[in-house]
N, C-alpha and C positions, 0 to 999 in steps of 0.2 A: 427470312432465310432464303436463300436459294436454292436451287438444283440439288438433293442430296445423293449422293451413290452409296446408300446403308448396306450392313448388315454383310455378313462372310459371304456375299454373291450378291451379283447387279441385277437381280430379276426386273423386269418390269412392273411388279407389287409393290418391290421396293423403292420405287424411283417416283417424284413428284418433279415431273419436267416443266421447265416455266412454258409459259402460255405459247400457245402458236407451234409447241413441238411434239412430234412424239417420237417412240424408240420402239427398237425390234428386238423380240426376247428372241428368235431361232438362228438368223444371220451369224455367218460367222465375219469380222469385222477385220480391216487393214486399218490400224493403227499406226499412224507416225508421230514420233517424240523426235522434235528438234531440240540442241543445242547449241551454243556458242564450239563450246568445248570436250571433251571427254571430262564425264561426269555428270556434267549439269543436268540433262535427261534425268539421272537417278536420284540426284537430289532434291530435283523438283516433284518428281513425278513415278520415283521409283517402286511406292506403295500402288497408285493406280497402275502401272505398268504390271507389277507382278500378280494383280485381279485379274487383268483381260488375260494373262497367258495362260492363268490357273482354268481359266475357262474355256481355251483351247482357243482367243482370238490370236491373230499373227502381229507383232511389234515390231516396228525397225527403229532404231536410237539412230539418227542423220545427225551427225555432228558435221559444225561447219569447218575444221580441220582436224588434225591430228595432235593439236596441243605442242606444234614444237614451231617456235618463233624464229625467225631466217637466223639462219646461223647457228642453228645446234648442231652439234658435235656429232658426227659420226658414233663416235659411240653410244649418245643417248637417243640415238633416235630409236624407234617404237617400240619405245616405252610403255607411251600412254596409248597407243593403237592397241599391245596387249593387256592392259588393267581394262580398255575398255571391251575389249572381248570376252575377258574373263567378268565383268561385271553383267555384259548381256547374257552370257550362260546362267550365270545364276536368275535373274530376271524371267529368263525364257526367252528372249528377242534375240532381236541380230542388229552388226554395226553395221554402218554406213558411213563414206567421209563425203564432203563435198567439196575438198580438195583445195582449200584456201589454207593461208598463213596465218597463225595464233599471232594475235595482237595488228594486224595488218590486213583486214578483210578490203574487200573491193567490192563497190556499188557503183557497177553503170550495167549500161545496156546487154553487155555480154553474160554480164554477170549473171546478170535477173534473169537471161533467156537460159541459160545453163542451170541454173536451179530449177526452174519452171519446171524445163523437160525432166529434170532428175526428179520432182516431187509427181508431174503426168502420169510417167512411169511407174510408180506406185499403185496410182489407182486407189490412196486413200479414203477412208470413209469419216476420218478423223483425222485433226493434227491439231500437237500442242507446240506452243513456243514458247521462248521468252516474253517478259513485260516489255514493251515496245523504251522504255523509257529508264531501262536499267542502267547502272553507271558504269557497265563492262561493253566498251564499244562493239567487239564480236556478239554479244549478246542482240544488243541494237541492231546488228546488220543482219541478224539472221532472221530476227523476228521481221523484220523489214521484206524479206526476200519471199518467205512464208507470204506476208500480207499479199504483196505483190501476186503471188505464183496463185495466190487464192482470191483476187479479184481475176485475173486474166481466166482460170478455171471456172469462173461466172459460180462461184461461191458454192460449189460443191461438193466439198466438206466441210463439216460442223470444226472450227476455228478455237480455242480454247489458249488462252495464255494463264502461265505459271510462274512461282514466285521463288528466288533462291536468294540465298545469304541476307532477308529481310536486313535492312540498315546501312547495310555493306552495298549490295547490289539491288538488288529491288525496293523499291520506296512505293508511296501512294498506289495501296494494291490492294483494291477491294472487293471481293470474291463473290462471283454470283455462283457460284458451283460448289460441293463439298465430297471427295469421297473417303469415305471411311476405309482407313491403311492400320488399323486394331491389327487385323489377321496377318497385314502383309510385313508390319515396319521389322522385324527381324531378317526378310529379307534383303529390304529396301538397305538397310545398316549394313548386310555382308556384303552388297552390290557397292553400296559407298567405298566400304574398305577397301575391295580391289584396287581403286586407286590409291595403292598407298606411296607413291611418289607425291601427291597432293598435300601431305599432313590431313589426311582426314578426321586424325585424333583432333585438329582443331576446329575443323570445320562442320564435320558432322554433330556437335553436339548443339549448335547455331542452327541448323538447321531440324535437329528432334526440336529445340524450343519451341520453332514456330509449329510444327505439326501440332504439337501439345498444347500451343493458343488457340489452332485453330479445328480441334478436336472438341475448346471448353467452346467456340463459338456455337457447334455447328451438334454439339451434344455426342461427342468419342472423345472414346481415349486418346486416339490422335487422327487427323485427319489432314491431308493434302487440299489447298483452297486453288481454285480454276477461276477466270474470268471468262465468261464466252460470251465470242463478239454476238452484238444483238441480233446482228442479220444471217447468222449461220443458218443452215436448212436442217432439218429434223434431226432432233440428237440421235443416232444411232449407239446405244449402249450394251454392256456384255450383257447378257445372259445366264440366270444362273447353269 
């Protein structure tokens, strides 16, 4: 088993960090949860996200746009900029865009250096992304930009990829990390549902599934699964 984040608080007693790492129970922590989209932050990651806030660390949800594809309508536009605020309220966090086109991201040189500065800025001590190899190309390019912004940062935050719509979008995702989302998944679920322009009645229940496989993995009721890249530096985790 890997990494586990047990029990209704992240104490340092409770946490078996793999080898080579260790965590700070006093620190209070800058968390960033990347996404493709408005959403995916909370689908993936909305159980761990709603632990660090309970514990007073600080979350920003960085989506890589605003979920509206060239050509929406005046009227529908932010939409999804509001489900995604009103999801980070409940969470505890705050949004972020980083200002590209749903369905139409851009990877070059400008690109990468624009992100970069906008994740420097932060000052992270953490950051989760998508699986590099997901079948939603916004997904892929963000994780991508993460990668990038966290080699040029000479890998100084602990690196962490996460899993959404197993089958649909994430495939071959084998999880060295586990936290236990028991306490949190009623939030996680009313942070989903803000998006309710998404049909979350259909996708949120695709998503409890896999918590709940990976709750019997990892010994919870339901747990959220993380990959973390091998070479990240000291896990810094919440505190109870």
């Amino acid at each position: 088993m890997g990494t586990v984040l047990a029990g209704n608080s992240l104490s340092s007693a409770e946490i078996q960090p793999a080898k080579g790492t260790s965590t700070s129970s006093t620190s209070k922590l800058k968390i960033v949860v990347t996404g493709g989209h408005p959403g995916d932050p909370e689908y993936g990651c909305g159980g761990a996200i709603a632990r660090y806030t309970g514990q007073g660390h600080e979350v920003l949800l960085l989506y890589l746009n605003a979920g509206e594809p060239e050509g929406t309508p005046e009227s529908k536009r932010g939409v999804r900029t509001a489900e995604a605020k009103k999801a980070c309220e409940i969470l505890g966090g705050r949004p972020e865009f980083a200002g590209q086109i749903d369905g139409a991201a851009v990877l070059d040189r400008a690109h990468y250096e624009q992100f970069r500065m906008l994740l420097q800025a932060q000052k992270p001590n953490v950051v989760f992304t998508h699986w590099p190899i997901d079948n939603h190309a916004d997904h892929r390019a963000i994780s991508m930009l993460v990668y990038d912004a966290w080699l040029h940062m000479r890998k100084s935050f602990a690196l962490y990829y996460y899993e959404v719509s197993n089958g649909e979008d994430t495939l071959q995702f084998a999880p060295t990390s586990y936290v236990d989302i028991s306490s949190t998944a009623e939030i996680k679920h009313r942070a989903c549902l803000a998006h309710a322009s998404q049909a979350p009645e259909k996708f949120y229940p695709l998503q409890q599934r896999v918590t709940q496989f990976r709750g019997i993995e990892s010994g919870f009721k339901e747990a959220e699964a993380f990959i973390r890249h091998i070479q990240s530096p000291d896990i810094p985790l919440p505190s109870a």
